[in-house]
mmCIF file of the N, C-alpha and C atoms, coordinates in Angstrom:
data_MODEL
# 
_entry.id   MODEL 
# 
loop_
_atom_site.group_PDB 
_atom_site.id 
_atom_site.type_symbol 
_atom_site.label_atom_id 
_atom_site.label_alt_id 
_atom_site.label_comp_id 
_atom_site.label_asym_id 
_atom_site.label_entity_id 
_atom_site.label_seq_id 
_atom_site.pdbx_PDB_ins_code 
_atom_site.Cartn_x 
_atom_site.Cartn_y 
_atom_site.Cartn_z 
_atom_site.occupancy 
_atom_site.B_iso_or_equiv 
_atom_site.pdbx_formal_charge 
_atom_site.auth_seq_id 
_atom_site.auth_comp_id 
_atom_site.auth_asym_id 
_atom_site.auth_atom_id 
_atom_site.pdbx_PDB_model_num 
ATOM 1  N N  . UNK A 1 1  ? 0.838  -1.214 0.000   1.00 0.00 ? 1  UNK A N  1 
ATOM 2  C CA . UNK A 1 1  ? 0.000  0.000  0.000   1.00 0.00 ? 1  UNK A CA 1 
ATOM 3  C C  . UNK A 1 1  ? 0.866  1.254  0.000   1.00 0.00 ? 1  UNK A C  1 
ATOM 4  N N  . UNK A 1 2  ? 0.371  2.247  -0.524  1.00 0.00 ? 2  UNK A N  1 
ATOM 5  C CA . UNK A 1 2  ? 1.172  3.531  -0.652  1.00 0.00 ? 2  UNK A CA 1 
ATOM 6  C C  . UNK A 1 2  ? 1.203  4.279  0.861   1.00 0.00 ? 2  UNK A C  1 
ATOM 7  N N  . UNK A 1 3  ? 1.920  4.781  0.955   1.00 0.00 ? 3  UNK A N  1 
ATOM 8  C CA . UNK A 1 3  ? 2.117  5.450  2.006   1.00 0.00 ? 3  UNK A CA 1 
ATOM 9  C C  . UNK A 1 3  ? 0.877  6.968  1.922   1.00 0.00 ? 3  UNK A C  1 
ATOM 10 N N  . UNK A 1 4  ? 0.463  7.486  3.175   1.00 0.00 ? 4  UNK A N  1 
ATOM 11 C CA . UNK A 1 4  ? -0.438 8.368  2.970   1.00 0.00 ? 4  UNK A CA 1 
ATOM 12 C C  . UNK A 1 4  ? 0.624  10.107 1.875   1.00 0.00 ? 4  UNK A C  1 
ATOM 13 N N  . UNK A 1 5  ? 1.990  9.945  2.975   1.00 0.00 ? 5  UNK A N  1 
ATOM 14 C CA . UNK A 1 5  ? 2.591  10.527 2.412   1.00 0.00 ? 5  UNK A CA 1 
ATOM 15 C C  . UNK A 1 5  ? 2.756  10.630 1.213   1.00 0.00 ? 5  UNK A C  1 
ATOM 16 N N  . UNK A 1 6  ? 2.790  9.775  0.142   1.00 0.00 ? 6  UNK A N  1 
ATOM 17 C CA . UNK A 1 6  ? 3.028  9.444  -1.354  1.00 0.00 ? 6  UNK A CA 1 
ATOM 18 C C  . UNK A 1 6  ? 1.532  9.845  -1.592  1.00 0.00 ? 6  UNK A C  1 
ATOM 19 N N  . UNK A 1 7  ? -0.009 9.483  -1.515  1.00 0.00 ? 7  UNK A N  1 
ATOM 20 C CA . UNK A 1 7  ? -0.807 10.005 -2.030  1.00 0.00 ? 7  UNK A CA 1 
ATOM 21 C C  . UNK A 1 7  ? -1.244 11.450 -1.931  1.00 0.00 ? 7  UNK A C  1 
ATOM 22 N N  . UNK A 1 8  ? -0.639 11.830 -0.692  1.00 0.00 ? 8  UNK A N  1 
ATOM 23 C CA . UNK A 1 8  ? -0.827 13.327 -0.901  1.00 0.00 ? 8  UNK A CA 1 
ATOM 24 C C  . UNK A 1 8  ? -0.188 14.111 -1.446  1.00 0.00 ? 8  UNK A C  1 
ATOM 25 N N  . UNK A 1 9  ? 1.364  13.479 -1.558  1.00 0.00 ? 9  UNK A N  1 
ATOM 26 C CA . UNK A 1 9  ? 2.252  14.028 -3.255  1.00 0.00 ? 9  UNK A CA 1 
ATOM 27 C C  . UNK A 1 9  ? 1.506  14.279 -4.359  1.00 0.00 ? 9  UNK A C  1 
ATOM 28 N N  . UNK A 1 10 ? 0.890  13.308 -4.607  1.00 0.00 ? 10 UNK A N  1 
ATOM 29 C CA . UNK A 1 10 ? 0.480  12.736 -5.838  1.00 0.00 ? 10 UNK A CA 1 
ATOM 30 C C  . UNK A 1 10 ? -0.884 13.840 -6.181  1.00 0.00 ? 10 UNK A C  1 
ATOM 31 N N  . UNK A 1 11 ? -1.893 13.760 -4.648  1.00 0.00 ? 11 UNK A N  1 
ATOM 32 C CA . UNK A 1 11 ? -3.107 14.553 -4.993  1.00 0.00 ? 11 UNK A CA 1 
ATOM 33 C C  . UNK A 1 11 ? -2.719 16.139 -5.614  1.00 0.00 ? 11 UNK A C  1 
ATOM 34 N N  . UNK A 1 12 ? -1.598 16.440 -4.941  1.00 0.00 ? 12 UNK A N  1 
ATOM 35 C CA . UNK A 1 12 ? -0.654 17.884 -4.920  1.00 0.00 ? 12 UNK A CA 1 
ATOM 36 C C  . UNK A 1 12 ? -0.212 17.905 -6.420  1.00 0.00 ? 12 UNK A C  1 
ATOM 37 N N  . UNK A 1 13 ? 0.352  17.251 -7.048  1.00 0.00 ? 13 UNK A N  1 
ATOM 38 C CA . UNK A 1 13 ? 1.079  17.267 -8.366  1.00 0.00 ? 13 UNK A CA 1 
ATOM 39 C C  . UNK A 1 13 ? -0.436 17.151 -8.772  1.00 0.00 ? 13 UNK A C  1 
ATOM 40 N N  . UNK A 1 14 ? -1.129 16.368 -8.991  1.00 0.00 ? 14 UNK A N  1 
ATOM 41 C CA . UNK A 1 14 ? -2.644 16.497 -9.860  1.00 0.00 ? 14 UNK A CA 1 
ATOM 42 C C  . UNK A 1 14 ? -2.903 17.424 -9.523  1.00 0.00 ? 14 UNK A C  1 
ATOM 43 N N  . UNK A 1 15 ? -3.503 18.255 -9.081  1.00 0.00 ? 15 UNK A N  1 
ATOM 44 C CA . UNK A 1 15 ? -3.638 19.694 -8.665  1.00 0.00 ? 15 UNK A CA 1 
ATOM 45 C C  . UNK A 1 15 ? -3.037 20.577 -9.362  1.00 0.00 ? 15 UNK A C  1 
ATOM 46 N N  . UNK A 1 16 ? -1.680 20.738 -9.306  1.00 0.00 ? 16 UNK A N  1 
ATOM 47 C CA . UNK A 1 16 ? -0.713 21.735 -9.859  1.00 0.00 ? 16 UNK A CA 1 
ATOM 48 C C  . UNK A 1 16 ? -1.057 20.815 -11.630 1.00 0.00 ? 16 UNK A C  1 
ATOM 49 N N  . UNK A 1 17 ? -0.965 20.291 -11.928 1.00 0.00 ? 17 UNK A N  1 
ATOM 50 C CA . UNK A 1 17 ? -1.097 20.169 -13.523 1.00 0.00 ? 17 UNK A CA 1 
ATOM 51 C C  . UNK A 1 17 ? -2.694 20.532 -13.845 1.00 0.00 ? 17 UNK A C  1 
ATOM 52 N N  . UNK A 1 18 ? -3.462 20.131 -12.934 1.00 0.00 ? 18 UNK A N  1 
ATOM 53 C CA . UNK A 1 18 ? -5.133 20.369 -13.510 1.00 0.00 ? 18 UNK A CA 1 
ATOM 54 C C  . UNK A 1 18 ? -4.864 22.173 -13.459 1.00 0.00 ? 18 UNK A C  1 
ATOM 55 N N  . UNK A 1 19 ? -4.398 22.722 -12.729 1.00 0.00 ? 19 UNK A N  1 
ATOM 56 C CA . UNK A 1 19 ? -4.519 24.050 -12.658 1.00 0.00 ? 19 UNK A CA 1 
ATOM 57 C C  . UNK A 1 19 ? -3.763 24.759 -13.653 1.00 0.00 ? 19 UNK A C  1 
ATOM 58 N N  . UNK A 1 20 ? -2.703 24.648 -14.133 1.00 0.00 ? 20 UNK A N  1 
ATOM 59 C CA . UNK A 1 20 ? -1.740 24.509 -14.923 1.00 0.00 ? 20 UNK A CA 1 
ATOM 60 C C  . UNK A 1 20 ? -2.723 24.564 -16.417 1.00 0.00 ? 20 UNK A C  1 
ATOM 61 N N  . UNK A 1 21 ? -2.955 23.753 -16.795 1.00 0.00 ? 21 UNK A N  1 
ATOM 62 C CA . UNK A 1 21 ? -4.070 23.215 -17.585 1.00 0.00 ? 21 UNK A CA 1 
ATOM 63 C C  . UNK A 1 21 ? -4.837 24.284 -18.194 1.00 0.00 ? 21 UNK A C  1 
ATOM 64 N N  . UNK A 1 22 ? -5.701 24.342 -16.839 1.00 0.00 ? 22 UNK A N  1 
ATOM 65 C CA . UNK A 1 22 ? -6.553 25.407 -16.792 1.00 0.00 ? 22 UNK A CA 1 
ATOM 66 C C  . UNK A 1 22 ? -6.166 26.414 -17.635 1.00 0.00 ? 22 UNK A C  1 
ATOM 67 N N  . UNK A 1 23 ? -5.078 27.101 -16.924 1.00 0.00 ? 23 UNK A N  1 
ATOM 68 C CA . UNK A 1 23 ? -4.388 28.642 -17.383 1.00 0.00 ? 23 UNK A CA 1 
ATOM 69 C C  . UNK A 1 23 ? -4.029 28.868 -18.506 1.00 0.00 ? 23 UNK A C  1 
ATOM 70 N N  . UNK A 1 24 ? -3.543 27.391 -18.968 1.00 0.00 ? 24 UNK A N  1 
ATOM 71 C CA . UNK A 1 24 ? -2.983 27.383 -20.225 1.00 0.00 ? 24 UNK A CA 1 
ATOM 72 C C  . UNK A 1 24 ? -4.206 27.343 -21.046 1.00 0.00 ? 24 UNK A C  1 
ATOM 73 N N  . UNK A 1 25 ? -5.492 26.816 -21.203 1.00 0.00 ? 25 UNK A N  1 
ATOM 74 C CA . UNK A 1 25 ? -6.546 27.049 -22.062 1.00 0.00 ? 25 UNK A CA 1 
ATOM 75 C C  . UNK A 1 25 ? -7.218 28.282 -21.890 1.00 0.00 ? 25 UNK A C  1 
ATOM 76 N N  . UNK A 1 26 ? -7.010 28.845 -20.962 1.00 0.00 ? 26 UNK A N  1 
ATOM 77 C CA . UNK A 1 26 ? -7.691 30.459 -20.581 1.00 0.00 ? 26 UNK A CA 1 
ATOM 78 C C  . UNK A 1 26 ? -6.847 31.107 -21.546 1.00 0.00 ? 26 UNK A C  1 
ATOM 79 N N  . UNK A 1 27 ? -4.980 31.138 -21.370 1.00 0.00 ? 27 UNK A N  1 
ATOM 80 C CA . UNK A 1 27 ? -4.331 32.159 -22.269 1.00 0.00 ? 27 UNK A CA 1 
ATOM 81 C C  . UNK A 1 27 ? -4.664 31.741 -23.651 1.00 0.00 ? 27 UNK A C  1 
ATOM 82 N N  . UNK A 1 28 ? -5.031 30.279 -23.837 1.00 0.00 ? 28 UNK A N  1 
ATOM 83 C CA . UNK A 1 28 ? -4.952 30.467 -25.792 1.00 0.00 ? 28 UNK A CA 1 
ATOM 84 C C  . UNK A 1 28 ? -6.336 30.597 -26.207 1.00 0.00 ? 28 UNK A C  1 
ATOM 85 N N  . UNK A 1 29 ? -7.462 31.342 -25.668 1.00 0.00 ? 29 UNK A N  1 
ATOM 86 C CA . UNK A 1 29 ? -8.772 31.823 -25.926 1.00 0.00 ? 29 UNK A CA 1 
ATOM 87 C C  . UNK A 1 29 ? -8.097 33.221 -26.847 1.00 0.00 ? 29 UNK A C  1 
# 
């Protein structure tokens, strides 16, 4: 099993790319 530590890396990096994401389809409107 993953450590809690490792999934809350993980939730953190998904986060920073979904947001990431985001910004980047807002600037190429």
């Amino acid at each position: 099993m993953a450590s809690s530590g490792f999934q809350k890396t993980a939730f953190v990096v998904l986060l920073i790319l979904q947001v990431g994401v985001a910004f980047g389809w807002l600037g190429g409107l």
